[in-house]
Residue frames as a rotation matrix with the C-alpha (Angstrom) as fourth column:
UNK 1
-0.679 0.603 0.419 -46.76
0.654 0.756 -0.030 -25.48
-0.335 0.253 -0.907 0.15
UNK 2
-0.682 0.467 -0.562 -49.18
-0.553 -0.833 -0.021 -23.88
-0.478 0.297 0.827 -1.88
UNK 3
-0.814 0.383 0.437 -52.71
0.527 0.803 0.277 -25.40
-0.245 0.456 -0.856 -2.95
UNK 4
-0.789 0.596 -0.148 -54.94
-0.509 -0.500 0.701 -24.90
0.344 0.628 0.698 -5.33
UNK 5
-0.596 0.783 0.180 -58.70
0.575 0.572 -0.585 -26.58
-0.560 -0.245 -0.791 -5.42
UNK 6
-0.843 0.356 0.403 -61.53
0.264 -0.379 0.887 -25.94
0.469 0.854 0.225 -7.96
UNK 7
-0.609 0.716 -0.343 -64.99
0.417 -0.079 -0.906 -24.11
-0.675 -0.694 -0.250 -6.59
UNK 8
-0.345 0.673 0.655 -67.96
0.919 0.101 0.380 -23.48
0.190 0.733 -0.653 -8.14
UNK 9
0.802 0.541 0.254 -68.95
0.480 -0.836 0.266 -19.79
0.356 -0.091 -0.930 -6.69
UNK 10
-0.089 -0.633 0.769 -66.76
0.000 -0.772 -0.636 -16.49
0.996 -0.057 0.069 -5.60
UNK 11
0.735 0.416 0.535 -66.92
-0.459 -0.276 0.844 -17.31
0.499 -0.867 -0.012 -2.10
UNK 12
-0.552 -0.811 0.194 -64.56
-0.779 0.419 -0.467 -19.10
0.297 -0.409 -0.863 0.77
UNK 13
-0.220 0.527 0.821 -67.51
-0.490 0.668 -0.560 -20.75
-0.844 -0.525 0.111 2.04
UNK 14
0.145 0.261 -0.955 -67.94
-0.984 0.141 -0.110 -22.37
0.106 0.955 0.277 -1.94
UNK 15
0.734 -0.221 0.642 -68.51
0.079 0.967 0.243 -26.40
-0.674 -0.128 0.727 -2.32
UNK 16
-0.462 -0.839 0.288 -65.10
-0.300 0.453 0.839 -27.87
-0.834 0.302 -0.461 -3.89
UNK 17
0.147 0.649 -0.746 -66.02
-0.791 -0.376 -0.482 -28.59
-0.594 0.661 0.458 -7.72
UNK 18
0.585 -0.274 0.763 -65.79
0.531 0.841 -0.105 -32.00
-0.613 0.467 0.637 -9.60
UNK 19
0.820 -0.432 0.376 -64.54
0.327 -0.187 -0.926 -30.00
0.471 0.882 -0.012 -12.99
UNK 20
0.064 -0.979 -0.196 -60.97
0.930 -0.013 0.369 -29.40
-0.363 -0.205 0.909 -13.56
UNK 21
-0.759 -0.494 0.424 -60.41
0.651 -0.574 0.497 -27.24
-0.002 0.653 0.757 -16.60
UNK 22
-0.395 0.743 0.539 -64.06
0.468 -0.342 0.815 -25.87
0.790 0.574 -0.212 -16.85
UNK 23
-0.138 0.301 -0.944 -64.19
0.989 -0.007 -0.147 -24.49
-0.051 -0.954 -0.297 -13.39
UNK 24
0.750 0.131 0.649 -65.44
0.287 -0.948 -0.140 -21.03
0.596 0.291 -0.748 -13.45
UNK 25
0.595 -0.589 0.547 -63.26
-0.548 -0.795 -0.259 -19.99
0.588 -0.146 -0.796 -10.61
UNK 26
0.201 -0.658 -0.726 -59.78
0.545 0.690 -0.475 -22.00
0.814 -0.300 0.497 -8.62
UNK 27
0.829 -0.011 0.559 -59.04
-0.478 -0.534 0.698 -20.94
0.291 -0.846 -0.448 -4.76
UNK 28
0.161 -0.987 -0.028 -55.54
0.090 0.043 -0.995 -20.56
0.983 0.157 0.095 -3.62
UNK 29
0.955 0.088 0.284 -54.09
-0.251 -0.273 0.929 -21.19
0.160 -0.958 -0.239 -0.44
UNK 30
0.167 -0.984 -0.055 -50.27
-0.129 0.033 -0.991 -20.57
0.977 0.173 -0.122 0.54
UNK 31
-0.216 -0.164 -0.963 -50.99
0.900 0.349 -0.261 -21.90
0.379 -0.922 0.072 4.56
UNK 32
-0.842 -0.534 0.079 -51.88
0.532 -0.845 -0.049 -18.25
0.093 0.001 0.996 5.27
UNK 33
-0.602 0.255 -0.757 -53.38
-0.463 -0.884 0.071 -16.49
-0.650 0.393 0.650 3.00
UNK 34
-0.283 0.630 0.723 -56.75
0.841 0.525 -0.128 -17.78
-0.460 0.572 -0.679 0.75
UNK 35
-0.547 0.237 -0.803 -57.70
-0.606 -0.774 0.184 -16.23
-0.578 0.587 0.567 -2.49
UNK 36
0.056 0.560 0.827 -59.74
0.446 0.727 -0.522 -16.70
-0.893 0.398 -0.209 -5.60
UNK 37
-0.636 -0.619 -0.460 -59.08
-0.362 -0.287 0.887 -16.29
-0.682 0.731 -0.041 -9.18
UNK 38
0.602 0.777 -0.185 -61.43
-0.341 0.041 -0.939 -16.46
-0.722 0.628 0.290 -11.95
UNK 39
0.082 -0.516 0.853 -60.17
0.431 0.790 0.436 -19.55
-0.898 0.332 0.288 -14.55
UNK 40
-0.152 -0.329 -0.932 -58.74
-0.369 -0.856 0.362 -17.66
-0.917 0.399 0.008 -17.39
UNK 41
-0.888 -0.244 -0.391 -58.90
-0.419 0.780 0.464 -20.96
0.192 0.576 -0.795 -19.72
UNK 42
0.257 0.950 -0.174 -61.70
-0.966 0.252 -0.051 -23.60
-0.005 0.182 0.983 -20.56
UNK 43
0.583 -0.258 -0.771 -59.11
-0.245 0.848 -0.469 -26.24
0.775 0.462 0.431 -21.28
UNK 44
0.862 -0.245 -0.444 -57.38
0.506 0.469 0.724 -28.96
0.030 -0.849 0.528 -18.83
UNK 45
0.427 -0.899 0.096 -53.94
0.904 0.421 -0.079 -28.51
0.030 0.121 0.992 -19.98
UNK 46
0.197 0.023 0.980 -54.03
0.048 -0.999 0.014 -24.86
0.979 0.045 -0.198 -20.33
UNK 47
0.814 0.476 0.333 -55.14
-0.269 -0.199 0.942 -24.76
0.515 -0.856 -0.034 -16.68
UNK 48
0.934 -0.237 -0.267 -52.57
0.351 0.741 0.572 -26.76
0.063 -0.629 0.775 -15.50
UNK 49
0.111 -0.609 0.786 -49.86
0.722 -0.494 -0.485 -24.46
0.683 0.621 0.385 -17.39
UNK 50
-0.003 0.003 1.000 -51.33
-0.112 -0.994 0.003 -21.74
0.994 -0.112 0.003 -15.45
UNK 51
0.991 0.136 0.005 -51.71
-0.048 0.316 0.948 -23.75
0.128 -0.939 0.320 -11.81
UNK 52
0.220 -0.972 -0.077 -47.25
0.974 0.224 -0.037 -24.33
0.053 -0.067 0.996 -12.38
UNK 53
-0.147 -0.655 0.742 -46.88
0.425 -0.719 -0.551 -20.98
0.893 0.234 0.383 -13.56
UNK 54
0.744 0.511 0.431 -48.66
-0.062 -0.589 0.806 -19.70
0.665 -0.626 -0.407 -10.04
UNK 55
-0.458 -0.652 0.605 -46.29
-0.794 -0.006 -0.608 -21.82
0.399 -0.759 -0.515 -7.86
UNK 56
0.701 0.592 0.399 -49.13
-0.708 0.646 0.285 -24.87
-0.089 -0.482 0.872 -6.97
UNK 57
-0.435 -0.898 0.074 -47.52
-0.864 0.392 -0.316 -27.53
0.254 -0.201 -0.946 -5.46
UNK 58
-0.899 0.374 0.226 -50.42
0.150 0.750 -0.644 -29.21
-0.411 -0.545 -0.731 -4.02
UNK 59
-0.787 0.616 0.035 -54.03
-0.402 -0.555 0.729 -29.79
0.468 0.560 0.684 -6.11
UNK 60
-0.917 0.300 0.264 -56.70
-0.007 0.648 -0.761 -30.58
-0.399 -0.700 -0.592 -3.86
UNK 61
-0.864 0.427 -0.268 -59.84
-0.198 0.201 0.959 -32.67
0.463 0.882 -0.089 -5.66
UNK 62
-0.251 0.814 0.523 -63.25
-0.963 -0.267 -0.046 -33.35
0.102 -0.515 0.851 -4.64
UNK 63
0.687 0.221 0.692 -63.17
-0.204 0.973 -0.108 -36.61
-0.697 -0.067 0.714 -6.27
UNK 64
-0.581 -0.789 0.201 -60.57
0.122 0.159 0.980 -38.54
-0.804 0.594 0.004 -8.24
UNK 65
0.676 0.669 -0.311 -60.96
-0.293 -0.143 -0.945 -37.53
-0.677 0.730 0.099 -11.85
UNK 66
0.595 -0.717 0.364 -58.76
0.690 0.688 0.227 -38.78
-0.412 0.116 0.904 -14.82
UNK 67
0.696 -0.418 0.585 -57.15
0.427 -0.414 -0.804 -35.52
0.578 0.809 -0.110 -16.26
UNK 68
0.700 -0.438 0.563 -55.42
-0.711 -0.364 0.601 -34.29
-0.059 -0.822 -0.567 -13.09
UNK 69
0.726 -0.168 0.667 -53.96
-0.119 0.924 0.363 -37.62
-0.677 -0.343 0.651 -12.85
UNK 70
0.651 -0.347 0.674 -52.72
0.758 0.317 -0.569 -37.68
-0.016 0.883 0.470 -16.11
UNK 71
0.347 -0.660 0.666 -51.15
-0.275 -0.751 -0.600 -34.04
0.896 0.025 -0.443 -15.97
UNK 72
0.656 -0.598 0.461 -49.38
-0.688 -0.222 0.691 -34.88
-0.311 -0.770 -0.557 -12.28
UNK 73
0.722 -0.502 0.475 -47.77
0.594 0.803 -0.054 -38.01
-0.355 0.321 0.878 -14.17
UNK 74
0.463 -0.489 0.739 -46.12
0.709 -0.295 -0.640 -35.13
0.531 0.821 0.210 -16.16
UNK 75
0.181 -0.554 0.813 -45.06
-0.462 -0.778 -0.427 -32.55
0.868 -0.298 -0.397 -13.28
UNK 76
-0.540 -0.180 -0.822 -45.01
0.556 0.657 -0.509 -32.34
0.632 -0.732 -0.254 -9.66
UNK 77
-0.583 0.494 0.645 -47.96
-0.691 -0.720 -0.073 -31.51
0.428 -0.488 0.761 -8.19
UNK 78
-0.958 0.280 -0.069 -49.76
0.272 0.799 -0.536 -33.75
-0.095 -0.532 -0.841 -5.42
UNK 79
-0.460 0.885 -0.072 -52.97
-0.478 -0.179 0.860 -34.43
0.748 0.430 0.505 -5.63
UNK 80
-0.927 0.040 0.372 -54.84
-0.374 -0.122 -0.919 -34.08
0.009 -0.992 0.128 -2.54
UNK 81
0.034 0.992 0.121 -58.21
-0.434 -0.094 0.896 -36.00
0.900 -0.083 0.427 -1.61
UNK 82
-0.785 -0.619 -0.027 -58.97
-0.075 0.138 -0.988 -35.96
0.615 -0.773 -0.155 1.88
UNK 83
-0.510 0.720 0.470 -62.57
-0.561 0.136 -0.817 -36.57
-0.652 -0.680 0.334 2.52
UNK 84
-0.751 0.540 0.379 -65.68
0.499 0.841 -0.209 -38.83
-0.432 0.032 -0.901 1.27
UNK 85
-0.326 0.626 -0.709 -67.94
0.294 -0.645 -0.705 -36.01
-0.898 -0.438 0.026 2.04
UNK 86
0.061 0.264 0.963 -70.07
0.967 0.222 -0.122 -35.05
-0.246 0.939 -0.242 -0.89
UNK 87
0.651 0.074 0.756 -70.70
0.143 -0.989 -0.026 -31.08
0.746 0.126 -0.654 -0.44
UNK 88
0.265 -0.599 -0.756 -67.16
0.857 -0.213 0.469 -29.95
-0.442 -0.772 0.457 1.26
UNK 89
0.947 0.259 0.192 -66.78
0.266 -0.964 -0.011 -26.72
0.182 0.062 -0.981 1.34
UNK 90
0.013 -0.999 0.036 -63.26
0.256 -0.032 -0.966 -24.97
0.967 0.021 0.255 0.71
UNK 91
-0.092 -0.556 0.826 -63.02
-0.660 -0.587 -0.469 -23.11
0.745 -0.589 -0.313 4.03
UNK 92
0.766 0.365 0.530 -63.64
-0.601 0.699 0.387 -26.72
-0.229 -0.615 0.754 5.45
UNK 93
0.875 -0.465 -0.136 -61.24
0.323 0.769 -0.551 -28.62
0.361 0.439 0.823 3.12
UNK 94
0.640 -0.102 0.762 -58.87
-0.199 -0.979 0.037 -26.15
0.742 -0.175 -0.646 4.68
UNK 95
0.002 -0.391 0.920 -58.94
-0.987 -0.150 -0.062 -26.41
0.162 -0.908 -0.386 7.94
UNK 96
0.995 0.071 0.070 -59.28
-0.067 0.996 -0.056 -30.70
-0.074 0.051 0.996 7.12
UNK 97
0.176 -0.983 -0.045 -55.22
0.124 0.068 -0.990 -30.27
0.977 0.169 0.134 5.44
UNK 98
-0.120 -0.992 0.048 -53.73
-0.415 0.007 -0.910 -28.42
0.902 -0.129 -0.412 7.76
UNK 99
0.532 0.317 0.785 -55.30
-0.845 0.143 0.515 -30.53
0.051 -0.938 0.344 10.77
UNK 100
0.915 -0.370 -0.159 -53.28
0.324 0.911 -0.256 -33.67
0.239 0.183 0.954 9.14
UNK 101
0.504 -0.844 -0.181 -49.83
-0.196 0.093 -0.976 -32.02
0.841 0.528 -0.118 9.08
């Protein structure tokens, strides 16, 4: 399992971002290991090109939005929302996943 999630600052402790493509930077977790990666692209589809080529399996959203949606129709990547919460923070959304499995 490997998931991705958009954030709005260079940090672990960053809030989870509404934007998809236009995120400045996407945080990776492989159940492990968390990283962060500065969005090489401006555009959804691009992005999404580059979220397959990583290995993401799992895309986890802040809120439902309609271009995700539309690109998972076309691969297989799950699309994860798992809280209400308005300002969740990645090293929170985290430890929220793997408390479900």
């Amino acid at each position: 399992m490997f998931i991705a999630a958009t954030i709005e600052v260079k940090s672990k402790h960053a809030p989870l971002s509404s934007c998809f493509g236009k995120a400045k930077y996407y945080a990776f977790f492989d159940g492990e290991k968390l990283y962060i990666d500065e969005n090489p692209y401006s555009v959804g589809e691009k992005v999404y090109v580059w979220l397959l080529q990583k290995g993401v399996t799992h895309f986890s959203l802040k809120e439902q939005s309609k271009i995700p949606c539309i690109l998972k129709n076309q691969n297989k990547i799950m699309l994860l929302y798992l809280t209400q919460q308005r300002n969740v923070r990645l090293d929170e959304m985290v430890k929220q996943y793997f408390k479900h499995l």
